[in-house]
C-alpha positions as CSV (number, residue, x, y, z in Angstrom):
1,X,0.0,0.0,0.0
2,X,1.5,3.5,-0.9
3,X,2.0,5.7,2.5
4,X,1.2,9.7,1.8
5,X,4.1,11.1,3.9
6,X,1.8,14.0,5.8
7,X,2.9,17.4,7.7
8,X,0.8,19.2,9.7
9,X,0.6,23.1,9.8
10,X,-1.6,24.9,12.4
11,X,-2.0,22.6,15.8
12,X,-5.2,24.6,16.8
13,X,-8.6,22.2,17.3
14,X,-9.1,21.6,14.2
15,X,-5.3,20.6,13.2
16,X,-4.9,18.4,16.4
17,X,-8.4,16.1,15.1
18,X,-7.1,15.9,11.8
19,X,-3.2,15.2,13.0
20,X,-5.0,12.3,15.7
21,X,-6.5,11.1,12.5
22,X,-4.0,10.8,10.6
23,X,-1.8,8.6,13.2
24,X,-4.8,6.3,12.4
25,X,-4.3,5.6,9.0
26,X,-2.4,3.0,7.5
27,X,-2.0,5.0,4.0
28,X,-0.7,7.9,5.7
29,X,3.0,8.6,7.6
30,X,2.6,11.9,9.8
31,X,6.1,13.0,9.7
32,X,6.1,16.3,11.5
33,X,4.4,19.9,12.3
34,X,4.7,24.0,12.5
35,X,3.3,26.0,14.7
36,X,4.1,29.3,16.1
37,X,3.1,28.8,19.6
38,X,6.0,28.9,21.9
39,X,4.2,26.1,24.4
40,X,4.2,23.6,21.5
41,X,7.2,24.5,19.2
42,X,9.7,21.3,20.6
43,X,7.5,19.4,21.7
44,X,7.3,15.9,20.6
45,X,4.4,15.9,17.9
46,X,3.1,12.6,19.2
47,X,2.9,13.4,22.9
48,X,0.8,16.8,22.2
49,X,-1.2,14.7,19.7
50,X,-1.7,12.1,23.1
51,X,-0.3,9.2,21.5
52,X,3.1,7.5,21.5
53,X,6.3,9.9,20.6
54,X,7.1,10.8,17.0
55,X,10.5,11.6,17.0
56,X,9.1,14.2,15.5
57,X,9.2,17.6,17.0
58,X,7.1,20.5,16.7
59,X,8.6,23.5,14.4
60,X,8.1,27.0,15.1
61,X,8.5,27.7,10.7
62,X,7.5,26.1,8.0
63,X,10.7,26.0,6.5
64,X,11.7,23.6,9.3
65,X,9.5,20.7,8.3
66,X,11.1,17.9,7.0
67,X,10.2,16.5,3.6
68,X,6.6,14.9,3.0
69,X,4.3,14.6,0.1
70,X,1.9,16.8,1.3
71,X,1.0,19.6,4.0
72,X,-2.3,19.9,5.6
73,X,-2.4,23.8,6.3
74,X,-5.3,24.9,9.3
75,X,-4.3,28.2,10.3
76,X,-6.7,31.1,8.9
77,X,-9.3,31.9,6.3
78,X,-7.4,34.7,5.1
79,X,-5.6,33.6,1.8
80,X,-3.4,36.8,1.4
81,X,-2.0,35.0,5.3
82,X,-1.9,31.9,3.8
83,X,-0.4,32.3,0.9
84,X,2.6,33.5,3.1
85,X,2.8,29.9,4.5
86,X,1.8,27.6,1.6
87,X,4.2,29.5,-1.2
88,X,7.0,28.2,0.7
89,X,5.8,24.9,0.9
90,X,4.9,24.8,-2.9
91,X,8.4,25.8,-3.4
92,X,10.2,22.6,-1.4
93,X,7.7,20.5,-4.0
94,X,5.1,19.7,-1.4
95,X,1.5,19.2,-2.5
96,X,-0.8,21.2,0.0
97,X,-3.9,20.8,1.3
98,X,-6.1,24.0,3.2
99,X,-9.0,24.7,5.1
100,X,-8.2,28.3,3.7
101,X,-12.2,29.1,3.1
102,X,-10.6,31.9,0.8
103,X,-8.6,29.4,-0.9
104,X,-11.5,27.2,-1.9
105,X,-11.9,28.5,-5.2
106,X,-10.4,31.8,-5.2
107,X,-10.1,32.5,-9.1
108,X,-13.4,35.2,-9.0
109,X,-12.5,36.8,-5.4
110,X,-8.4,36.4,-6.0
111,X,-7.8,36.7,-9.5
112,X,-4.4,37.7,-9.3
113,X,-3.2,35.7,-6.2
114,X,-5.0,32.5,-7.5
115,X,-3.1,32.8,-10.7
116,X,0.1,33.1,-8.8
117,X,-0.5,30.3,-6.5
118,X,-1.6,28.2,-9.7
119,X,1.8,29.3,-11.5
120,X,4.2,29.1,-8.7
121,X,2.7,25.1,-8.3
122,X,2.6,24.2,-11.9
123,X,6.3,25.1,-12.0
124,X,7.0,23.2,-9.1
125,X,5.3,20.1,-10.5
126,X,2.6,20.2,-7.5
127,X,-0.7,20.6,-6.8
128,X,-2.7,22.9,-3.9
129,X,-6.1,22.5,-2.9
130,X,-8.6,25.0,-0.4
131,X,-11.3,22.7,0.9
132,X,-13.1,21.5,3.6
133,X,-16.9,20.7,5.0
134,X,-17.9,24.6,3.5
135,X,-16.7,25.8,0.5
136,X,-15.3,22.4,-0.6
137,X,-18.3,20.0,-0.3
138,X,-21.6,20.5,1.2
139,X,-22.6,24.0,-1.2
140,X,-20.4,23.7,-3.9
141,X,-19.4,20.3,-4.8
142,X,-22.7,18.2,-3.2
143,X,-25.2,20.4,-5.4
144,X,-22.9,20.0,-8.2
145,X,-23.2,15.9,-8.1
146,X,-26.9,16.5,-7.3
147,X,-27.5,18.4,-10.5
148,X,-26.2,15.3,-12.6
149,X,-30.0,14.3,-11.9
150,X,-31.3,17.1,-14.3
151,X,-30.4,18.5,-17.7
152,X,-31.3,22.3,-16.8
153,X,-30.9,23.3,-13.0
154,X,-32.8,26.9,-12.7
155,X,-31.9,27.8,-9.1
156,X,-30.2,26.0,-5.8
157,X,-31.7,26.7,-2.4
158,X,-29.4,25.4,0.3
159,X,-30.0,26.2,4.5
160,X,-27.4,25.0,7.2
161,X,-28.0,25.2,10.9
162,X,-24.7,23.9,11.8
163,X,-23.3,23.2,15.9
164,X,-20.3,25.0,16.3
165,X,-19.8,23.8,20.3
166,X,-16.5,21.9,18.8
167,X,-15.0,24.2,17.5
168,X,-11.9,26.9,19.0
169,X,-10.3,30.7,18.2
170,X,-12.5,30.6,14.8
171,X,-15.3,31.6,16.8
172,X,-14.6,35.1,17.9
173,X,-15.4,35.4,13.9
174,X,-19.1,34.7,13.9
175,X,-19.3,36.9,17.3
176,X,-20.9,34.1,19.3
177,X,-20.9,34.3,23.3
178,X,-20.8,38.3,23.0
179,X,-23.5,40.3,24.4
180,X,-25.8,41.9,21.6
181,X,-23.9,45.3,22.1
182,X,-20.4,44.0,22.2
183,X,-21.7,41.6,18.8
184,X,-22.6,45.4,17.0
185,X,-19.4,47.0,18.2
186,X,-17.2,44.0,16.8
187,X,-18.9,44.3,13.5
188,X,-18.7,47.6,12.7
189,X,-14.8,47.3,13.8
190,X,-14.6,44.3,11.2
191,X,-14.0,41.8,13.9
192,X,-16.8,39.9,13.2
193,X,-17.3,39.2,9.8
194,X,-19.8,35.8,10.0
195,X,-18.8,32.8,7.3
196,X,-16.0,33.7,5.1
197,X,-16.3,31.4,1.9
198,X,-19.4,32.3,0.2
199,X,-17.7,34.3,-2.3
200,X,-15.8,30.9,-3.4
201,X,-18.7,28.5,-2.7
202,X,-21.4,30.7,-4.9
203,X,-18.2,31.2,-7.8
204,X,-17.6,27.0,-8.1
205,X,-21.0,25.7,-8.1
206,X,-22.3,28.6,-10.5
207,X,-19.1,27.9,-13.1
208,X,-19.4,24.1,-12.4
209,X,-23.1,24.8,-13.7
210,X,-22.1,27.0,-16.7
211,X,-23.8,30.0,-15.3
212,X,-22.5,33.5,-15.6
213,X,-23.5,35.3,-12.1
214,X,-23.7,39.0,-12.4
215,X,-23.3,39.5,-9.0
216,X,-22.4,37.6,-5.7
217,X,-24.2,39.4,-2.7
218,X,-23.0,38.7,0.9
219,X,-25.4,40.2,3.7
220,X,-24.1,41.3,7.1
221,X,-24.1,38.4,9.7
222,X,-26.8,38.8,12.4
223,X,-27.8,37.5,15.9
224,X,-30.0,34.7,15.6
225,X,-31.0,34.2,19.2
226,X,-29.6,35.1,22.8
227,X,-28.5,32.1,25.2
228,X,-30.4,32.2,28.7
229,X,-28.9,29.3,30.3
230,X,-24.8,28.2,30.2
231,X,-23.6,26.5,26.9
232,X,-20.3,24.7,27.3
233,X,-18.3,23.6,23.9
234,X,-15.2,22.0,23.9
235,X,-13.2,25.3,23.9
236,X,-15.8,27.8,24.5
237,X,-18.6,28.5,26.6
238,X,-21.5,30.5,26.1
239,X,-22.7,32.2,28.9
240,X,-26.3,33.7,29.6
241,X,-27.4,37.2,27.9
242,X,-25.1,36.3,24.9
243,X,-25.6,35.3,21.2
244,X,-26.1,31.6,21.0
245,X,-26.5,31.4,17.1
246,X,-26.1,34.0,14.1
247,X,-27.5,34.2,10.6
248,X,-25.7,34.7,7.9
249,X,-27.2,34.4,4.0
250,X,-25.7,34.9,0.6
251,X,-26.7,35.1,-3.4
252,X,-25.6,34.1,-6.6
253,X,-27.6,36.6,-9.4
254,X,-27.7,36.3,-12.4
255,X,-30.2,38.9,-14.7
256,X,-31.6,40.5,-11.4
257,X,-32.9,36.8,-10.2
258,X,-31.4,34.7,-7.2
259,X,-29.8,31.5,-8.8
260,X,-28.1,30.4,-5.8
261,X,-29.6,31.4,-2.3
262,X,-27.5,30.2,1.0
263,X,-28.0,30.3,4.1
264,X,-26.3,29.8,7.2
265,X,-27.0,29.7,10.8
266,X,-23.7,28.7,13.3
267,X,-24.5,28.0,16.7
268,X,-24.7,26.1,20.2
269,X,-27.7,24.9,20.4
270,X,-30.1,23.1,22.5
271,X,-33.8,21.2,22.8
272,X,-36.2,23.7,22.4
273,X,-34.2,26.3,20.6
274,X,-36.5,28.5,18.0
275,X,-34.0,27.0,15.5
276,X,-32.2,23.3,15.3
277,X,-29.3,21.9,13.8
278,X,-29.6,20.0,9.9
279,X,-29.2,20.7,6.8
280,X,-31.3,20.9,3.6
281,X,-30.3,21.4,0.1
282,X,-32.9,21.9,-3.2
283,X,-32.2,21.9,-6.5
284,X,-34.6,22.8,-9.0
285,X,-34.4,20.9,-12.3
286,X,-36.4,21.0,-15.5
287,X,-37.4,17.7,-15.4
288,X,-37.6,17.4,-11.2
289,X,-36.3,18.4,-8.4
290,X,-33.7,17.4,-5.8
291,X,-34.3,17.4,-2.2
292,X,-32.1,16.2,0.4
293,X,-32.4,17.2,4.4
294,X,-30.8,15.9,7.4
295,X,-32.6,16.9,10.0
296,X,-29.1,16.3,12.5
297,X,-27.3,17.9,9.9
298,X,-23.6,17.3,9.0
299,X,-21.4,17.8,11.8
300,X,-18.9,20.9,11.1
301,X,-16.1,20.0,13.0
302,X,-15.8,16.2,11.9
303,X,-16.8,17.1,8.4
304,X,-13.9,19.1,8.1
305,X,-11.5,17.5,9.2
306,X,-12.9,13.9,7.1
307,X,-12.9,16.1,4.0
308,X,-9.4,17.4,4.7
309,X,-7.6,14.2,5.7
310,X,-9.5,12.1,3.1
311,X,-8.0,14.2,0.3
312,X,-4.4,13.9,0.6
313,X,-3.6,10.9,-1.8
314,X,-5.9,12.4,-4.7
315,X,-4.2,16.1,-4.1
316,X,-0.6,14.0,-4.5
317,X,-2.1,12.4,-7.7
318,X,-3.6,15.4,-9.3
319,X,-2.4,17.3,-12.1
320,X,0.0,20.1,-10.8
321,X,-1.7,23.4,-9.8
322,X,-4.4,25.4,-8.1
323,X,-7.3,22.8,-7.7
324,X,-10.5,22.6,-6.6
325,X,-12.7,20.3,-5.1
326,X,-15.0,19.9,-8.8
327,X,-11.4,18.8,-10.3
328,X,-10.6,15.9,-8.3
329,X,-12.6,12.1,-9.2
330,X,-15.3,10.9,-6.7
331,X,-13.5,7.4,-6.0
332,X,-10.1,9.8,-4.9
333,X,-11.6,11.5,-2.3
334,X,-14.2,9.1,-0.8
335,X,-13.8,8.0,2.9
336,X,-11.3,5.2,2.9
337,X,-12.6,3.6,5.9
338,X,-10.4,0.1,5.8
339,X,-7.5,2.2,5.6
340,X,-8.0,3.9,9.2
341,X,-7.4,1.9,12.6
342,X,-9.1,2.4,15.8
343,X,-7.1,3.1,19.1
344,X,-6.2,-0.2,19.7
345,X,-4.7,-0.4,15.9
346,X,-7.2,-3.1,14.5
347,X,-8.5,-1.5,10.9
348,X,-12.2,0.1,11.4
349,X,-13.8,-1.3,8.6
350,X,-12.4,-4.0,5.2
């Protein structure tokens, strides 16, 4: 079996699930790790993922890293950031996977980074992919399979009421646990901006469709509804008289009518909530239309960090350059359960 020789940059939540993950596989080698926080950087990778030592020890630069195939990066959504840390990486002729929302599909939002990032990896015979749970899969790349059940899709309606209580430091974004005032001071400073992606979600799944969209509208994130009890997450807790969930919904246009209409509601929620966690997407076809709902929804956090690990292999196999998710075969990135162990090291499924 080939082994994907793996490096980890960014050990926040997100990148400590997907680096325990990865010690699981039996395709995958996780060789070694950046990140900038002095309490980690020479550290035995292993012991601060809680499993056995490496021999491995965390790096404060990506420069340090030693060789691998590819590099899961999980640091910001900011691609102008990113880009500081993955052009070196494309440079040493490592393949690199993001969770970069920006990155997703940044040829409409980034035109002149994404054609840098594409250029600087074609010459280095690599290729470099933005995805994740969303932009990556569940309202670009899903409604694109979907549509295969129609010859004329005329709009896509997709709503996500998604539990963020897993999540870390991403969630000062979407202003959650702030009082309502400290929630309108934050986003009038530009310190709460809501889901960053929509640009990049609304751009692949309207080209992917052959539609040209005059205009991409983003609306202002909103509180949804205020927490009167405690809310404990993993990292976070949200504490009575502060925002529990907020709204934030998005447009593709195209001729002054919606085409694509998104939704999204991020929160910690509870029983008897106005509003609960799932998913629904609809796409309206000419000959019929495709519904799908979840009323549990798909699970941020985990959906994430599957999407991202289960990539790395068809990002190693692709053709060199900027990719996204629409470029890369259905077989490459589906889960490959029989090649991930359980604690005890006995393989999951066959």
């Amino acid at each position: 079996m080939p082994v994907t020789r793996v490096a980890l940059v960014g050990l926040g939540a997100t990148g400590m699930a997907m680096g325990a993950s990865l010690l699981r596989r039996m395709d995958c080698e996780l060789v070694g790790a950046a990140d900038r926080r002095e309490s980690l950087v020479g550290r035995d990778l292993g012991e601060v993922l809680g499993a056995e030592p490496l021999a491995s020890a965390v790096v404060a630069d990506v420069a340090a890293l030693p060789d691998a195939d590819v590099a899961i990066v999980a640091t910001t959504s900011v691609l102008e950031q990113v880009a500081e840390t993955v052009i070196p990486l494309l440079q040493r002729s490592i393949n690199v996977v993001s969770i970069c929302e920006e990155l997703a599909y940044p040829w409409l939002s980034h035109p002149d980074l994404a054609a840098r990032l594409d250029g600087i990896a074609k010459s280095h015979q690599v290729s470099l992919l933005g995805t994740g749970a969303n932009p990556g899969l569940i309202m670009d790349t899903l409604p694109l399979l979907l549509s295969a059940l129609t010859q004329r899709v005329d709009r896509v309606v997709i709503r996500r009421r998604t539990d963020m209580s897993r999540y870390g430091r991403i969630l000062s974004k979407f202003g959650l646990g702030m009082t309502p005032d400290q929630f309108t001071k934050a986003l009038n400073e530009g310190t709460v901006v809501g889901h960053i992606g929509f640009e990049q979600a609304i751009a692949a799944l309207g080209d992917g469709l052959g539609w040209h969209l005059d205009k991409i509208v983003v609306e202002a994130v909103r509180p949804t509804f205020v927490s009167e009890t405690d809310r404990a997450g993993e990292h976070v807790t949200v504490r009575p008289g502060t925002i529990a969930a907020v709204t934030h919904p998005a447009r593709g246009l195209a001729d002054g009518r919606t085409l694509i209409d998104l939704e999204l509601v991020f929160g910690f929620f509870r029983p008897g909530d106005p509003i609960s966690p799932g998913d629904y997407c609809r796409v309206e076809g000419a000959e019929q239309t495709i519904d799908i709902s979840s009323d549990l929804g798909f699970e941020s956090f985990l959906s994430t960090v599957s999407v991202a690990v289960n990539v790395v292999a068809a990002v190693v196999d692709a053709p060199p350059g900027l990719r996204s998710m629409g470029d890369l075969p259905v077989r490459a990135v589906a889960s490959k359960g029989a090649n991930h162990m359980s604690v005890n090291g006995e393989r999951t499924s066959k």
